[in-house]
C-alpha positions as CSV (number, residue, x, y, z in Angstrom):
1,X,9.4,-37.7,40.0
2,X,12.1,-38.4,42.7
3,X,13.2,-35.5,45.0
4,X,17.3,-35.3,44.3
5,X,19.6,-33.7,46.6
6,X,23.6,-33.4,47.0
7,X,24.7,-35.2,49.9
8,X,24.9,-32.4,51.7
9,X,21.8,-31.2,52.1
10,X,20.1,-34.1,53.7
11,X,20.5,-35.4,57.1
12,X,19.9,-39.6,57.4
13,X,17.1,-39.0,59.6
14,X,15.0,-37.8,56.6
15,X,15.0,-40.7,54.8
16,X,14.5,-42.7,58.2
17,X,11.6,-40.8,59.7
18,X,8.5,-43.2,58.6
19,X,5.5,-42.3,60.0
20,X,4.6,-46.3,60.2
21,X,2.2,-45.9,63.4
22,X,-0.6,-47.5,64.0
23,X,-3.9,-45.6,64.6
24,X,-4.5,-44.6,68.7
25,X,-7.3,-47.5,68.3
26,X,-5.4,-50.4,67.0
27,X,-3.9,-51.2,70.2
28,X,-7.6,-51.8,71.6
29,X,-8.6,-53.1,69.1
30,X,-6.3,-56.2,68.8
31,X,-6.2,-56.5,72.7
32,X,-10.0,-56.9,72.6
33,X,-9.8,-60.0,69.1
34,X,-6.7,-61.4,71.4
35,X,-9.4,-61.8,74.5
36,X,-12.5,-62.7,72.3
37,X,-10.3,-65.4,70.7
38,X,-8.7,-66.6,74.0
39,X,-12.5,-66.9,75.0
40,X,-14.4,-68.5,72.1
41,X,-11.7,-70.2,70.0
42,X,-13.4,-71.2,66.9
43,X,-16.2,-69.3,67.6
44,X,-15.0,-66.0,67.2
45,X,-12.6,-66.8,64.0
46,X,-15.8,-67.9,62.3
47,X,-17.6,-64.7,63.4
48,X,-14.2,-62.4,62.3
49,X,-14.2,-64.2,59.4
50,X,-17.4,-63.2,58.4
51,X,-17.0,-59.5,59.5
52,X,-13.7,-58.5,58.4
53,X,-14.1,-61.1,54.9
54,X,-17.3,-61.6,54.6
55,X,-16.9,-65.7,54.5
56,X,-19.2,-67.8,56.0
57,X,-17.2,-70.5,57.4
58,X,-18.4,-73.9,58.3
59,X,-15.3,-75.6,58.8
60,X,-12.1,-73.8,59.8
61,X,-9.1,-76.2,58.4
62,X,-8.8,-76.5,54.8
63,X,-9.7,-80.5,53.7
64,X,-7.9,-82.4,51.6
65,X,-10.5,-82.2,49.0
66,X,-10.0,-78.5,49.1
67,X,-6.1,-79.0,48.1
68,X,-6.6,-81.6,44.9
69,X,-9.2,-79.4,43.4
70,X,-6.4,-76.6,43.8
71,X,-3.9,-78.5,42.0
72,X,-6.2,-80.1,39.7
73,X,-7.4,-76.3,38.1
74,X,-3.3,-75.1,38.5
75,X,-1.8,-74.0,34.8
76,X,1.1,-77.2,35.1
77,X,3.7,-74.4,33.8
78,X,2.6,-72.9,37.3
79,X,3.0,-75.7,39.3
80,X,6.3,-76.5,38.0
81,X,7.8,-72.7,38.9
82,X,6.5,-73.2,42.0
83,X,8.3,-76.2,41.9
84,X,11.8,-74.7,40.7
85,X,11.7,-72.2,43.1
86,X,10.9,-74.8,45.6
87,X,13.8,-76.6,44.9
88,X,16.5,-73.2,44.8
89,X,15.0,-72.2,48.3
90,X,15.6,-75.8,49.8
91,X,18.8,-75.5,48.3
92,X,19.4,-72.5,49.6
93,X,18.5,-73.6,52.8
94,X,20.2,-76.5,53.6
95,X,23.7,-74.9,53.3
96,X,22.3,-72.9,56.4
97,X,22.3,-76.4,58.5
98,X,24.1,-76.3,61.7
99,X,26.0,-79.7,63.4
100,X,25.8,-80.3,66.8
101,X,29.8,-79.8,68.0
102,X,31.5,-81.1,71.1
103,X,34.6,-80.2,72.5
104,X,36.9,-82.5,74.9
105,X,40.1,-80.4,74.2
106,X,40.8,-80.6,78.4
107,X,40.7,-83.8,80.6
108,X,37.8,-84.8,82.1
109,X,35.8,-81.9,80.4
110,X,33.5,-82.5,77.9
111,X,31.3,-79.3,76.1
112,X,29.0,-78.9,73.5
113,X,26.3,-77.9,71.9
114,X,22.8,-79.5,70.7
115,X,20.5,-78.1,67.9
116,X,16.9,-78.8,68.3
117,X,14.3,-77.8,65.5
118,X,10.5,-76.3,67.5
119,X,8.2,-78.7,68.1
120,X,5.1,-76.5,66.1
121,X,5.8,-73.3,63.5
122,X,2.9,-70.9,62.8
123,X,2.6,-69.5,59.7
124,X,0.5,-66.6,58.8
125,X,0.1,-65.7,54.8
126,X,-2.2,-62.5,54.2
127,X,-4.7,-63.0,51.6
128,X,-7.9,-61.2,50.6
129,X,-7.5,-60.0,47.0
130,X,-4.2,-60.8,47.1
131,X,-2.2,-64.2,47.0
132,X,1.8,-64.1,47.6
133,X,2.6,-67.4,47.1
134,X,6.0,-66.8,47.3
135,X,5.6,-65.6,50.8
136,X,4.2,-69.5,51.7
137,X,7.6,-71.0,50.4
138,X,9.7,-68.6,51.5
139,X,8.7,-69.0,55.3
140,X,7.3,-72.8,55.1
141,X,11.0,-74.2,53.3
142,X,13.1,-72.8,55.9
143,X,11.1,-74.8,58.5
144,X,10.9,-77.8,57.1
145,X,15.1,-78.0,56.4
146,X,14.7,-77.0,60.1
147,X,13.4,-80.1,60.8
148,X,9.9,-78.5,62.7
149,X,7.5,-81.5,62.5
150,X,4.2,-79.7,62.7
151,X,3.6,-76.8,61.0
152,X,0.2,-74.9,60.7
153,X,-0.7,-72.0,58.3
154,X,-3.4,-69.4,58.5
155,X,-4.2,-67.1,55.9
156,X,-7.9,-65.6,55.4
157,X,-10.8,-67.2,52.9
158,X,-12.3,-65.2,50.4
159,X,-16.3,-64.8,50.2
160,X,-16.4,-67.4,48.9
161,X,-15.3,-69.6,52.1
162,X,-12.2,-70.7,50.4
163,X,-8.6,-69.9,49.9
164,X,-7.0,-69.1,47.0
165,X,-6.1,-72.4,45.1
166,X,-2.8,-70.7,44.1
167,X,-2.0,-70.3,48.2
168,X,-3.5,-74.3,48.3
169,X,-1.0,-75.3,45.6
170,X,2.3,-73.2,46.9
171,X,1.7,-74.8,51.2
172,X,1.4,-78.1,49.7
173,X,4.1,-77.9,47.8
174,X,6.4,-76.7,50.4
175,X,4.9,-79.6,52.7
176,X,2.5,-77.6,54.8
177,X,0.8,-79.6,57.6
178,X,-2.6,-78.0,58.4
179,X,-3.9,-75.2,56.8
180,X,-6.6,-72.7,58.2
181,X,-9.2,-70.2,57.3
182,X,-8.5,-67.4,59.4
183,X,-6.3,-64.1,59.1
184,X,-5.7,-61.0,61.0
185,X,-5.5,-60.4,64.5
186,X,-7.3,-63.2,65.1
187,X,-5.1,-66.0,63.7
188,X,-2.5,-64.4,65.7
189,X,-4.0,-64.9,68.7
190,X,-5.5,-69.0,67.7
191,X,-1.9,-69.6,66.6
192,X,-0.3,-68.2,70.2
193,X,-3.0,-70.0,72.6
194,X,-4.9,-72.6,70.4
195,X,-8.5,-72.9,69.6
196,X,-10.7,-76.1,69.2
197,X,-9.5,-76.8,65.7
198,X,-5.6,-74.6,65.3
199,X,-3.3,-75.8,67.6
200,X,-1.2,-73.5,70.0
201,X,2.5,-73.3,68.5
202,X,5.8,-72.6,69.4
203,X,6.8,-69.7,67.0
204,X,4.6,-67.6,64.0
205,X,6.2,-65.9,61.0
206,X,4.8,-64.0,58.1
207,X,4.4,-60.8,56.9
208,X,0.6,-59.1,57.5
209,X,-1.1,-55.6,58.2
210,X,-0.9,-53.4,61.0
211,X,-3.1,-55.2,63.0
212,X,-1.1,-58.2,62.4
213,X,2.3,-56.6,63.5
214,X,0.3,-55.8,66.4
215,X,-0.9,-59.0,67.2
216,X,2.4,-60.7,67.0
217,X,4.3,-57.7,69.1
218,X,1.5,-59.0,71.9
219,X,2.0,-62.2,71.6
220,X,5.6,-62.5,71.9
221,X,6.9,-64.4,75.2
222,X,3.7,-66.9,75.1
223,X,5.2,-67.4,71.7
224,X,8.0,-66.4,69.2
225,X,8.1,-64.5,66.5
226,X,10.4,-64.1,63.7
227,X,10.1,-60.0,63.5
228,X,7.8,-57.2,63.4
229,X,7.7,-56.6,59.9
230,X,7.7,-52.7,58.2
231,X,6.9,-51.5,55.3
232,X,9.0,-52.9,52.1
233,X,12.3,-50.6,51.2
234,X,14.5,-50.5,48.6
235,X,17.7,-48.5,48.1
236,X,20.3,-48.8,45.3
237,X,23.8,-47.6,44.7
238,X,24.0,-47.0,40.7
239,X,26.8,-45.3,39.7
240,X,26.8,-42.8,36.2
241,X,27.0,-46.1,34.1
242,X,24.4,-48.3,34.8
243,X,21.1,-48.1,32.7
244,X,18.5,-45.2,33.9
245,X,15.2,-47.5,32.9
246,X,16.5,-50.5,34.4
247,X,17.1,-48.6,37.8
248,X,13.9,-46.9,37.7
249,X,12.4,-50.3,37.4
250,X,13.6,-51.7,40.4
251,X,12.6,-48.8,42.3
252,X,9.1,-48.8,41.2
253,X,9.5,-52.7,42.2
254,X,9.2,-51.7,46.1
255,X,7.3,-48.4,45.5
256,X,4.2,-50.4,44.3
257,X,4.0,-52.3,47.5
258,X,2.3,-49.5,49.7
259,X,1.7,-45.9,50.5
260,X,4.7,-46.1,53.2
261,X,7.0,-48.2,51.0
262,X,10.4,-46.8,50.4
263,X,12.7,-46.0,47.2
264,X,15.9,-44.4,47.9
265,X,18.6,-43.8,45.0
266,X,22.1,-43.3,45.9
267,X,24.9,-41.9,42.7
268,X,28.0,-40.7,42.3
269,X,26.3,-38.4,39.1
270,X,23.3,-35.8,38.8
271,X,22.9,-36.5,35.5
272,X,22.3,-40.0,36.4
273,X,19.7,-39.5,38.9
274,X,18.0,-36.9,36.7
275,X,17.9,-39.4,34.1
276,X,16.4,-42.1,36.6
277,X,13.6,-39.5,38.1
278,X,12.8,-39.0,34.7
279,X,12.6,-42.9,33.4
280,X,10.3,-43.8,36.9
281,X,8.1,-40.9,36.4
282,X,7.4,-42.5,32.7
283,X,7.2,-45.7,33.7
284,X,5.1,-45.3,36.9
285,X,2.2,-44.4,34.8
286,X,2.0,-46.9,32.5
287,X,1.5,-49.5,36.2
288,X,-1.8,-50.5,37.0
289,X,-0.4,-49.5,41.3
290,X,0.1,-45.8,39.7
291,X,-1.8,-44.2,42.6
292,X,0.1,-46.3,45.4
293,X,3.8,-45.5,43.7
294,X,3.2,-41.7,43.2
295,X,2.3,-41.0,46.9
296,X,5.3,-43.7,48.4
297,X,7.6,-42.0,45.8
298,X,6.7,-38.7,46.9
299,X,6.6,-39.3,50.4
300,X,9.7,-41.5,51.0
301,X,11.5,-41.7,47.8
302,X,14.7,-39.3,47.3
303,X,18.0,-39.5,45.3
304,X,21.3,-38.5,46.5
305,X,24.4,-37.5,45.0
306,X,27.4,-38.3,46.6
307,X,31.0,-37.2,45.2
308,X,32.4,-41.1,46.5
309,X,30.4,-44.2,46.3
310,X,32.3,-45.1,49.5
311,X,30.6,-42.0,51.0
312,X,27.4,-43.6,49.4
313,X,27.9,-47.2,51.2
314,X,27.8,-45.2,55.2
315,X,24.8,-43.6,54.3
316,X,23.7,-47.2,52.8
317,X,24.7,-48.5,56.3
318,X,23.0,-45.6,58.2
319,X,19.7,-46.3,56.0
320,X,20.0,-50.2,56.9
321,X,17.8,-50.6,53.9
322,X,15.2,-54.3,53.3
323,X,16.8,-54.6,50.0
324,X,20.3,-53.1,49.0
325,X,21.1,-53.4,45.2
326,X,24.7,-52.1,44.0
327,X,24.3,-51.2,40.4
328,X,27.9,-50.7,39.8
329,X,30.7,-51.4,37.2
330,X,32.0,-53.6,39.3
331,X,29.7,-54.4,42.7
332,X,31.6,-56.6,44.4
333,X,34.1,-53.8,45.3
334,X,31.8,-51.8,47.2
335,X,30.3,-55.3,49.2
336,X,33.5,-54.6,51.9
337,X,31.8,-51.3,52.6
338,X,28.2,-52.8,52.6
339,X,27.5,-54.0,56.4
340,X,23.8,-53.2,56.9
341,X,21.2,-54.6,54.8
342,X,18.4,-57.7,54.8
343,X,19.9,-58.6,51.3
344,X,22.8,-57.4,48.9
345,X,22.1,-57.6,45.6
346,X,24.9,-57.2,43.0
347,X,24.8,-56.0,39.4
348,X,23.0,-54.9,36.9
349,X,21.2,-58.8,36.2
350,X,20.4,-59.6,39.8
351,X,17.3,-56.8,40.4
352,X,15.2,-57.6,43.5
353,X,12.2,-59.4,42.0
354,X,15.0,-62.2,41.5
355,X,15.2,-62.4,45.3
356,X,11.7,-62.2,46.0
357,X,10.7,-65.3,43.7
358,X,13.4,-67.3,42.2
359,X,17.3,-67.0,43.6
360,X,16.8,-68.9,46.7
361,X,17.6,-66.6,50.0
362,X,14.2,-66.1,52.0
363,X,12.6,-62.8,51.1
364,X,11.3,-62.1,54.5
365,X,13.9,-59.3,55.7
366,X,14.6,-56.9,58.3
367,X,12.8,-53.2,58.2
368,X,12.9,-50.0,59.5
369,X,16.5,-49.9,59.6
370,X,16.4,-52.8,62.0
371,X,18.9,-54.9,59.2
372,X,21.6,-53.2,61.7
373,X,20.9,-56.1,64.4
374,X,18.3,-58.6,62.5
375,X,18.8,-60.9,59.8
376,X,16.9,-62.7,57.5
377,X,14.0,-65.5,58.3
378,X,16.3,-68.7,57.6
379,X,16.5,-72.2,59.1
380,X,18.2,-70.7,62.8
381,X,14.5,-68.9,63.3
382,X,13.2,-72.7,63.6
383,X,15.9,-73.8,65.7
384,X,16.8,-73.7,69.5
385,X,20.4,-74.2,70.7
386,X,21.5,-75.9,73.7
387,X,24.5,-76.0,75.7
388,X,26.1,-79.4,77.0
389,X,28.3,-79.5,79.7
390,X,30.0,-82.9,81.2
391,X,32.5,-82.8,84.1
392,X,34.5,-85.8,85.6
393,X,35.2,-85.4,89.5
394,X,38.7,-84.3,88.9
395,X,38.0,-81.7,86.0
396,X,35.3,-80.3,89.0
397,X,38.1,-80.3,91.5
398,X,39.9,-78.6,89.9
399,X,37.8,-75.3,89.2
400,X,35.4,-75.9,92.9
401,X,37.6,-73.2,94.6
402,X,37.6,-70.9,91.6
403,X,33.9,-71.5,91.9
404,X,33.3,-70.9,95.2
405,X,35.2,-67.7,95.2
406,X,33.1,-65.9,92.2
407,X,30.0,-67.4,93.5
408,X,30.8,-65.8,97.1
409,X,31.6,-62.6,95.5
410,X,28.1,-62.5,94.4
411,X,26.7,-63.3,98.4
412,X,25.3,-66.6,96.2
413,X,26.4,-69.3,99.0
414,X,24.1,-71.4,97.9
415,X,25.9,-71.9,94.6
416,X,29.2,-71.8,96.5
417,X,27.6,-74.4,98.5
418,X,26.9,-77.0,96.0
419,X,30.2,-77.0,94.9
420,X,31.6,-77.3,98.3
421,X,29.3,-80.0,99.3
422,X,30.7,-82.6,96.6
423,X,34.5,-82.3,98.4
424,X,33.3,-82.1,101.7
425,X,35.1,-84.9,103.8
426,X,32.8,-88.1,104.5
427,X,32.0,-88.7,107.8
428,X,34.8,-91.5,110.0
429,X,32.3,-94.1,110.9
């Protein structure tokens, strides 16, 4: 099912080159919702709503009613998984927790540094026929160990005007503030610049479509953003002893998420990558996504065998893959090698799905080979830093000349001047 090749015979650019573009029109497109929405506010989410989801939506926010009713219908074994992995993301979390520091290691000269959590944190959860409620506690959790007071998620209603009870039950668990019905483009644009009902905020995360990505790529510098999300990707290093089906499995994890997602298969033994082409081709269709896994696999799927699995880990690092699992006799050997990935995943018991549900690192990852300078969404996206500086008039003194001379260097004699101007000999009356 999987195209093999010797390492070789493949250049890295072949497994990098993902046609992820959007159409010429998107760009308009999202530039005409951002304007409509910027004009009308409510209006126009309300009139989206009913165009692109056919809901008819009275009021945009979710009530409280809306919630209980949610939790009230939830299976309890349900609510309490949501619940554990609730708890292992928190956990998770916290450990991520920066102190404010000072240093006073020179007279007179006091440093530091000051973290402050965003005021308001956006949160957009795609929905449709879909729910990921995983994807609400993966990017609500981190905020609220952040410390963000307000934070506000959109996500789109069904026909039926309301939002999946199962998306209801994971924001409230996480502690979601206000809730909305509106997706796309469009929320994008109420999140960055406010409406009558969503308030403007500081920063929006989540995963969405193309038009999404497109949104928040527009948006950035009224607002931040957390990344510009691609395509899911998986790659693992297996080496000749690991188990072909369970391998094949974790591939066809990621391949089921989209025509553009990625499986790539990295071994030290042909026989071992024939043996997992064969066990994903089997397995692939008996899965209800059949039709989605056959054209990722055979569009950006491939296996390559390398002689070293140390030759393996640089292309691993060239690939800078979402998801990196090292199916090895012994993984944590190879993790020295391993410098470019959203997450690492070792052994033959800790296969993505754990990571995307359960272990407790957020799930929301780097794409595109953009792991070599991103990292994952954690508790820092929510936080600001701020530098402190305190002087004494003798700790100034004794840097003004240094001063002066690199800020006249630079023709700034303003700067120098403000310096100067605090020595300056006062007046004889």
């Amino acid at each position: 099912m999987i195209k093999l090749y010797n390492f070789d015979e493949l250049r890295p650019e072949e497994i990098l080159n993902r046609d992820i573009r959007a159409e010429k029109n998107v760009e308009d497109v999202v530039d005409g919702i951002i304007a409509d929405v910027r004009a009308r506010g409510d209006g126009a989410l309300k009139d989206y709503a009913l165009k692109f989801d056919g809901a008819a939506i009275e009021n945009l926010q979710v009530t409280q009613e809306e919630i209980d009713e949610a939790f009230a219908n939830m299976d309890p074994y349900f609510l309490e998984t949501l619940r554990e992995a609730a708890a292992n993301i928190e956990a998770f979390h916290r450990q991520q927790v920066h102190k404010n520091f000072v240093m006073n290691d020179k007279p007179g000269v006091v440093l530091g540094q000051k973290y402050t959590p965003i005021e308001k944190a956006g949160v957009y959860v795609p929905g449709g026929t879909a729910a990921y409620p995983s994807t609400v506690l993966m990017d609500v959790i981190p905020a609220k160990v952040a410390g963000v007071s307000e934070i506000v998620m959109t996500t789109p209603a069904g026909k039926d005007g309301k939002v999946n009870p199962v998306i209801l039950a994971a924001a409230a668990t996480a502690g979601v503030t206000k809730i909305f019905k509106t997706g796309g483009a469009q929320a994008v644009a109420a999140l960055a610049y406010g409406t009558q009902s969503i308030p403007a905020v500081d920063k929006i995360v989540g995963p969405g479509n193309i038009y999404v990505a497109t949104a928040k790529r527009k948006v950035f510098g009224k607002v931040g953003i957390d990344m510009i999300a691609g395509p899911s990707e998986i790659l693992v290093l297996a080496d000749g002893g690991c188990d072909p089906a369970w391998v094949a499995a974790d591939l066809l994890s990621q391949a089921e998420h989209d025509r553009l997602a990625s499986a790539v298969l990295l071994t030290d033994s042909m026989a071992q990558a024939q043996a997992i082409s064969c066990e994903m081709e089997r397995q692939a269709k008996l899965l209800p996504r059949w039709d989605i896994i056959k054209e990722s696999v055979a569009n950006y799927g491939c296996a390559i065998v390398f002689d070293e699995l140390t030759d393996a880990c640089k292309m691993a690092d060239v690939v800078a893959p979402e998801h990196l699992e090292v199916v090895t006799a012994e993984p944590r050997e190879l993790l020295p090698y391993l410098h470019n990935a959203g997450a690492i995943f070792l052994g033959q018991y800790a296969p993505e799905p754990l990571g995307d549900y359960m272990a407790g690192p957020c799930h929301v990852l780097p794409t595109s080979g953009t792991a070599r300078f991103f990292s994952p969404l954690s508790t820092d996206t929510f936080l600001k830093k701020t530098s402190v500086i305190e002087y004494t008039r003798d700790a100034l003194e004794g840097y003004a000349q240094d001063i002066i001379a690199l800020a006249q260097s630079e023709h700034l004699d303003a700067h120098a001047n403000s310096i100067a101007v605090r020595f300056a000999e006062e007046p004889k009356k």
